[in-house]
Each structure stands twice: as C-alpha cells, then as structure tokens.
C-alpha positions as CSV (number, residue, x, y, z in Angstrom):
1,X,-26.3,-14.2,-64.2
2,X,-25.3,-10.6,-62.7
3,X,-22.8,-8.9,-64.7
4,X,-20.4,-6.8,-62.3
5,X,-19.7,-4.1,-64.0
6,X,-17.2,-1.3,-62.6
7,X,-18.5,1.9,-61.3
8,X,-18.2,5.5,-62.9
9,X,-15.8,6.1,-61.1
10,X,-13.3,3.4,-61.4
11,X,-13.9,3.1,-65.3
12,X,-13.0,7.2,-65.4
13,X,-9.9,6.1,-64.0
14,X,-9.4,3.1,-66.3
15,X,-9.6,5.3,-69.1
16,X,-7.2,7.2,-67.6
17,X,-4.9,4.8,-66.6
18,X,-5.3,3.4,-70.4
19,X,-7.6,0.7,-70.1
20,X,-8.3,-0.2,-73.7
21,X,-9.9,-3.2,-73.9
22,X,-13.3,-3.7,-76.7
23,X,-16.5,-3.7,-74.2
24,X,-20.0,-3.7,-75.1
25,X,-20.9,-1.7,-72.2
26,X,-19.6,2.0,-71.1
27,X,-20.7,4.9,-69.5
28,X,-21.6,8.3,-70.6
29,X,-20.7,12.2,-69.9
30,X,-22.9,11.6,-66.9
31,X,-22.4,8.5,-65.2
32,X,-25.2,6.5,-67.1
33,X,-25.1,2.8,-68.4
34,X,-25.2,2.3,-71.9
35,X,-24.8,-0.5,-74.3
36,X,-24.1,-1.1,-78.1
37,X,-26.2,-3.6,-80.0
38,X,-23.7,-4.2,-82.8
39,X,-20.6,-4.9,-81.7
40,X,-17.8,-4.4,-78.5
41,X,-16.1,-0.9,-79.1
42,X,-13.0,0.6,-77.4
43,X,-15.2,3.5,-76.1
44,X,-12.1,4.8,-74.4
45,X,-10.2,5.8,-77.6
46,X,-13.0,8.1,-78.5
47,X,-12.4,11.8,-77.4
48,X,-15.7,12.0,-76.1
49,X,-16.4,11.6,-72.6
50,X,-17.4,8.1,-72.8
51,X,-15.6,5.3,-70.7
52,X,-15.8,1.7,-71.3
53,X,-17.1,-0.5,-68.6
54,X,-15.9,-3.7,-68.5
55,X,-16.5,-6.7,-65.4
56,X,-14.8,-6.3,-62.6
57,X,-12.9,-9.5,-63.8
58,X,-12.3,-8.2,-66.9
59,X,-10.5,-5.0,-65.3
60,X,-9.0,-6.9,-63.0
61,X,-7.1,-9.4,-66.0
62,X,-6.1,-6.0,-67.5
63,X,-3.9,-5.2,-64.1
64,X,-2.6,-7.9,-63.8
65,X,-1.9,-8.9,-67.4
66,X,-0.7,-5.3,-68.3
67,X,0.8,-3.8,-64.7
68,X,1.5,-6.8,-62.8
69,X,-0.7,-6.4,-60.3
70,X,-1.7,-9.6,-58.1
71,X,-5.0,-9.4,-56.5
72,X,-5.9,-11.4,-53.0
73,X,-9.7,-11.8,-52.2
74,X,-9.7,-13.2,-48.9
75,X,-13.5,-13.8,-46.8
76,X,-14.0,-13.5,-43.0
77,X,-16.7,-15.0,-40.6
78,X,-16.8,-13.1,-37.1
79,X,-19.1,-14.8,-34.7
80,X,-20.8,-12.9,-32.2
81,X,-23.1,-14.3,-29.6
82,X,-26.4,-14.2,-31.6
83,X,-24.9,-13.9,-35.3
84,X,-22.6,-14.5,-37.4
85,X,-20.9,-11.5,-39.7
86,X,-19.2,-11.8,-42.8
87,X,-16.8,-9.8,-44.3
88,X,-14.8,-9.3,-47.4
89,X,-11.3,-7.9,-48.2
90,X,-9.1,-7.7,-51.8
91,X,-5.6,-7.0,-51.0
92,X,-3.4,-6.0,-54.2
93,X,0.4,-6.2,-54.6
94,X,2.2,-3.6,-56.9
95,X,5.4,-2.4,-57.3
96,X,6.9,-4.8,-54.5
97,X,4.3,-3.5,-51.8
98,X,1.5,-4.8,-50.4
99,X,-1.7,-2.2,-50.2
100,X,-4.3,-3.7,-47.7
101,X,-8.3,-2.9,-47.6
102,X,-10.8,-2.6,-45.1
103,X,-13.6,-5.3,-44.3
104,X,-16.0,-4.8,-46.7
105,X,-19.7,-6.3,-46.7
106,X,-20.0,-8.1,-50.3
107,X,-16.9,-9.8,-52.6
108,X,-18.2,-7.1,-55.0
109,X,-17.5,-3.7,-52.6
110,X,-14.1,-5.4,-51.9
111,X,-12.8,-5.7,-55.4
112,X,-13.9,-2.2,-56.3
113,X,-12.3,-0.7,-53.8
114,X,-9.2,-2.7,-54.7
115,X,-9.1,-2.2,-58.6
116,X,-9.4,2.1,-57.8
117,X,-7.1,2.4,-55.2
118,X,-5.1,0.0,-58.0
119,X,-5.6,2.4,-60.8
120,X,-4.4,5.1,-58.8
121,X,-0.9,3.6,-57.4
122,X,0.0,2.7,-61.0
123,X,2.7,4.9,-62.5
C-alpha cells in the first residue's frame, strides 16, 4: 500500500498553519523524508526546522476537523477520437466560498494542490 504523504512544501505550511498532529514521518531542514522507529512525534512543536508529514488524508481530517474546511474530489473522462483522458479536480469550501482547481492528471496532484491553496486561505 502507497502512503501519500504531503510534499515539503505543503507540510512547511502545515506547520505554519499549526498542524499538530503525532506523525511518524516528517521532513528535514532540507526537504528530505525521514522517519522515527520508536514512536509518532509532533515534529512540529520542535523549534528545529523539522515539519511533520502526515497522509494527505490525515491533513485533510485536520482542515476539516479543525477549520471547517469541506473538500470535493470530483473525476472527469474526456473522450477524444482515439483516447480517452482523465482528469482530476478537489474543490474546497472555506469561509462560505467556494475555491475551484484546475484538471489535474492523478487524485493525488489534485488533493495537494487543494490542501496548499487550503492552508493558505486559512486565517
């Protein structure tokens, strides 16, 4: 099973933002992966520039649980003459707007670009 974690850049944000959920993965100074063997850590509260990395799914709980935010993962199928494209979107609702993304080509792409852009509307 794949583990989607969040990119650099979004958990940099998160942390941020004050994402502090326990995560057994984060990143360091410099954008690398890293893992504890012991135990999930709140790499966040550390003054160190380390960021915890949770799942996308995991982040995504966080919005909504803790800012309200309502996600909307929506798939498209565009048929052309000798193919057939698919596309994915995550729209996000937040402070009684709707903030729309472009087609994107996994599920994946689409969510991160919807949990930054989310991170950076919040107040």
């Amino acid at each position: 099973m794949k583990l989607d974690l969040i990119k650099f850049k979004t958990a940099k944000i998160a942390k941020e933002k004050g994402f502090d959920i326990e995560t057994i993965y984060y990143y360091d100074f410099i954008g690398d992966i890293c893992s504890s063997t012991i135990n999930s850590i709140n790499w966040n509260a550390s003054q160190t520039e380390m960021y915890s990395t949770p799942t996308q799914a995991l982040l995504k709980k966080w919005l909504h649980d803790v800012e309200g935010v309502l996600f909307v993962e929506k798939f498209f199928t565009t048929h052309q003459e000798k193919f057939v494209e698919h596309t994915y979107v995550c729209d996000f609702y937040y402070d009684n707007k709707w903030y729309k993304s472009p087609r994107l080509e996994t599920p994946e792409e689409a969510l991160e670009y919807a949990l930054q852009k989310a991170l950076e509307t919040l107040n």
